[in-house]
N, C-alpha and C positions, 0 to 999 in steps of 0.2 A: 432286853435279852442280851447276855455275853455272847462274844465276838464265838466262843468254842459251843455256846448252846447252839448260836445262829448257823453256824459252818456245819454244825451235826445234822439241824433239822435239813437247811439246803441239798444236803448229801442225802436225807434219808427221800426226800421231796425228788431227786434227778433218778435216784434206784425207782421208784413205783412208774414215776412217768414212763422208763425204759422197760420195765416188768409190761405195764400196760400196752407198750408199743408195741412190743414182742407180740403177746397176746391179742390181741385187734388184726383181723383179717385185713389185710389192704384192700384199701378202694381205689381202684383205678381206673374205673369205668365200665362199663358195658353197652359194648357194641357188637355188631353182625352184622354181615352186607344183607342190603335190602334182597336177593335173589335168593337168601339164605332163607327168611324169614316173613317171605310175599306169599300169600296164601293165592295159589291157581283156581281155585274155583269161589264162585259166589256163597258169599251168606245171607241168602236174602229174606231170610225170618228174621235175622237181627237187625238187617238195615230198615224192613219195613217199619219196627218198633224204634229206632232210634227217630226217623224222617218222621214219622206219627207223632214223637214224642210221650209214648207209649211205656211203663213202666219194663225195663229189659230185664229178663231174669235165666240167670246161667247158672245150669250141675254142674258143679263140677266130680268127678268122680273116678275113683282110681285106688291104690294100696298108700303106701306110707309116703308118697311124694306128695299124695294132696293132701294126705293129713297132717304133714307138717313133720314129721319124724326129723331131728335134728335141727327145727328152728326154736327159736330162744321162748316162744310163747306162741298162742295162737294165732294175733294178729299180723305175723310174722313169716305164716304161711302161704304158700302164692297165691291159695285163692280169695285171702283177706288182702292181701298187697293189689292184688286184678283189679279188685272192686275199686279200690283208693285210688288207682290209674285211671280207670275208665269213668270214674266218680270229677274224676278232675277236666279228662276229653272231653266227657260230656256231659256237662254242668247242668244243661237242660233236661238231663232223662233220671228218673230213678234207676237205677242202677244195684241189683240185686247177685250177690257172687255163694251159691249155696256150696257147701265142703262136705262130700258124703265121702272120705277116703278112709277109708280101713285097711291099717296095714297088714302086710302079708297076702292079700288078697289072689288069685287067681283070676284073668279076665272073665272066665264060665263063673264065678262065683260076682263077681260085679252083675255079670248079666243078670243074674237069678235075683238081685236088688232094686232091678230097675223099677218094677212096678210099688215096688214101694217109696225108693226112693229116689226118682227122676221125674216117672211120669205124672206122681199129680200135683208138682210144682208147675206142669205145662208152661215145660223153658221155652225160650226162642233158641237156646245154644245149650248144645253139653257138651265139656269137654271130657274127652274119653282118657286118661292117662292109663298107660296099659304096659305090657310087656317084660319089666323090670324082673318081676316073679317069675313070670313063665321061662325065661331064661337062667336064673338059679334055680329053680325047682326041679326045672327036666332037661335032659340031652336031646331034645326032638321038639319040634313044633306042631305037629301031627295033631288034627283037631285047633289050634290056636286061630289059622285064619277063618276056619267055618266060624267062628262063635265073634269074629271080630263082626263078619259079614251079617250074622245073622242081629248083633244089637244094633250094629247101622241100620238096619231093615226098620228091626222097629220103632228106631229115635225116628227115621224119616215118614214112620208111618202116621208118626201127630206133628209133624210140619217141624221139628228142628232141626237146627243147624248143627252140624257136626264137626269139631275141629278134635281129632284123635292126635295124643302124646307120647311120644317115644321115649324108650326110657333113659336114664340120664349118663352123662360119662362119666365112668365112674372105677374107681382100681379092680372091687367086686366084679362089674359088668364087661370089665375087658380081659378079665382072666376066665370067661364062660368061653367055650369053643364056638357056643350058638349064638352069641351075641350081634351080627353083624347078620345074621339071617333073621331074626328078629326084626332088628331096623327092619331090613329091606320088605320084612312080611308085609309092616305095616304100611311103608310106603306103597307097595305094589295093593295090597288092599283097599288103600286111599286112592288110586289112580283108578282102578277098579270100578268102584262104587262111586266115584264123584265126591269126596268129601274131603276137608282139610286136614293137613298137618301140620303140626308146630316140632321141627325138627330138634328136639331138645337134644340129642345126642351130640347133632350136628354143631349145637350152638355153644354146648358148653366144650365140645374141642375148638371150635377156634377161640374162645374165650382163655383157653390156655397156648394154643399156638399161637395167637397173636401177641401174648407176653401181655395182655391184660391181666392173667391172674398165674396163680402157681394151682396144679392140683389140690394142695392143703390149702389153697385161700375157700373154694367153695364147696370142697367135699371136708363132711366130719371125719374123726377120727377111727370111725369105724370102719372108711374106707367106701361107705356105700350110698350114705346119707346126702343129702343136700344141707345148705346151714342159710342161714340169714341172707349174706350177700348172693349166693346162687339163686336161691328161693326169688328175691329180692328183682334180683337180672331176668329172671325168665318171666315173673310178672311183668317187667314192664316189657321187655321185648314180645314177648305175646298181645300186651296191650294194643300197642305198636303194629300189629299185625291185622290184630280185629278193627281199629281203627280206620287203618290202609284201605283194607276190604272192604269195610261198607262205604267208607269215600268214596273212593274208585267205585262204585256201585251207585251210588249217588250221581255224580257226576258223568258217569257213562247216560243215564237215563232222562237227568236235567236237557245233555245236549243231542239227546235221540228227541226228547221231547217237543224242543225248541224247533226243533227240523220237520215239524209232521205238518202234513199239508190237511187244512181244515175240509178239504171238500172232498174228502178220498179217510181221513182218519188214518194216513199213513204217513210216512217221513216224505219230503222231499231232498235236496243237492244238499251234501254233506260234507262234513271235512272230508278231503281227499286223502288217502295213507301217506304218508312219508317215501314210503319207498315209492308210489308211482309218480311222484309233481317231475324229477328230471325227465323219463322219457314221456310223459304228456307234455311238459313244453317242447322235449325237440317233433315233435308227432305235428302240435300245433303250430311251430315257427319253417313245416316243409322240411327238417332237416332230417339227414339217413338215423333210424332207430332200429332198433332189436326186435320186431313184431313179438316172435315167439316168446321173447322174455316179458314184452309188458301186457301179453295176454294173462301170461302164468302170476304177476304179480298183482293184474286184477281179479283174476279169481278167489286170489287169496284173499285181497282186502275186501271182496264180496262177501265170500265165507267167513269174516270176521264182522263185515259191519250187518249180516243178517242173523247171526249170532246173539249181536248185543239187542239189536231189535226184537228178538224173540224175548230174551232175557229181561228187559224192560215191559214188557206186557202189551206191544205194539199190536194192532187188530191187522193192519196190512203190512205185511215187510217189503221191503224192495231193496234195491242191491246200491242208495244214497251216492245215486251218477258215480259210482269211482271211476269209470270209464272214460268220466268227461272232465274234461280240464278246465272247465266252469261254466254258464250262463249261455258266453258267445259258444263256448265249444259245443254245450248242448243244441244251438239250432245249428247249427254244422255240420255235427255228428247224428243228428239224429233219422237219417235216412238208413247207415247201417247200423240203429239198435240192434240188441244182440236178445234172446229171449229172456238173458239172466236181467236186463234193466225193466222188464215187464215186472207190475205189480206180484208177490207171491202171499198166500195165505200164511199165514202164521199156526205153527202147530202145538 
């Protein structure tokens, strides 16, 4: 090759690589704090199929966000990318991620699909992605939460688990006046009914507040879509989530289990909370304490560890001595039990 063919193609070879670069979305990661993206309530239809080892199988269901509207190809879409996460978490289960999204959608209009297509997949999880539509289509929300409440009702009435999807951040979704009443529908709907959120609103603004991405790296050019790397980010940070959940549900029950006293079928002496171990040592080493403060933090750690108790499927609950700062404290203490350290039925 001459020196002037070689310098030509070089140059032509540095112009595509730059063309390319231009075009290719950066990657820079994706992250969100855990408090962002910790789901507050249990999933306990998924965690029973994961801990079974049980084939897990999830709707997912919504308008043009689950169907992929501005990813490169199907597999490309979050709930093909979910499966490949949670395909990977959990190597041991099959692992089933069904995509009923039709775009354009209306929540009333998902709901009226359900019995076709949710219910005789008989999921352990569906996840609801909602809202997007009903905030460009109408100036009011009027009717939105009844029809949120009303599919919760019936996903919970065949035993699934519910994790509902806020719509995305997006240049579209932030020029709607309603868009931030929306969010908030849903989360107040979610806290409501007991069922999870996956804050995607929340997630893709710190995704660009943090200087992880620019606007144009995860939304298309239409302004409203999601693309590849967004798509991409919120399956695994969702992944991430459901994982979390059924962990922490795991392990909450593993060490409720480990504590149960064979002759009664209930727990015995338990971890003690974190916040009561300093004033039960000064309580127990004679030194001056806060009575009124470490009464009010055992009731709380009562009301948390009868809680988990319930939650784990426990026949007898009891209040796992947090009162007692261990073994010796219990024959100590136990002239002034209190009636909350008396066995309680479980409901």
């Amino acid at each position: 090759m001459s020196m002037l063919r070689w310098a030509a193609f070089s140059c032509f070879t540095l112009l595509l690589l730059a063309a390319s670069a231009r075009g290719a979305p950066r990657d820079l990661g994706c992250s969100a704090p855990p408090e962002l993206t910790r789901f507050r309530v249990k999933l306990s239809n998924t965690a029973r199929a994961v801990r079974s080892g049980k084939p897990l199988v999830i709707v997912a269901i919504g308008s043009s966000s689950t169907a992929g509207v501005g990813a490169s190809d199907p597999a490309h879409t979050y709930p093909a990318l979910l499966a490949e996460e949670l395909r990977h978490r959990w190597p041991q289960i099959a692992v089933t991620v069904i995509n009923k999204g039709v775009g354009g959608e209306l929540s009333s209009q998902m709901l009226a699909r359900f019995d076709r297509d949710v219910l005789p997949y008989h999921p352990q999880l569906v996840i609801w992605q909602t809202g997007s539509n009903q905030l460009l289509k109408s100036e009011n929300i009027e009717g939105y939460t009844e029809t949120l409440r009303e599919g919760i009702k019936r996903l919970k009435a065949v035993e699934a688990d519910i994790v509902l999807m806020d719509p995305q951040f997006a240049p579209r979704v932030l020029a709607r006046r309603i868009h931030l009443s929306v969010v908030d529908s849903i989360a107040a709907v979610a806290d409501d009914t007991n069922v999870a959120v996956f804050p995607r609103f929340a997630v893709m603004r710190h995704l660009i507040s943090s200087g992880q991405y620019k606007m144009e790296d995860i939304i298309s050019r239409d302004d409203l879509h999601m693309n590849d790397v967004s798509y991409s980010c919120i399956a695994r940070l969702l992944a991430g989530s459901l994982v979390t959940a059924v962990d922490s549900g795991t392990e909450n029950r593993r060490r409720i289990e480990g504590g149960k006293d064979a002759s009664r079928g209930g727990v015995g002496s338990l971890a003690r909370a974190d916040s009561l171990i300093p004033l039960l040592r000064l309580r127990e080493q004679g030194q001056p304490y806060d009575r009124d403060e470490l009464a009010r933090r055992v009731r709380e750690a009562v009301t948390d560890m009868v809680r988990k108790q319930v939650e784990a499927g426990i026949d007898i609950v009891t209040d796992g001595e947090q009162g007692k700062p261990g073994f010796l404290g219990y024959i100590v203490d136990d002239s002034t039990a209190s009636s909350a350290s008396r066995p309680l039925r479980g409901r």
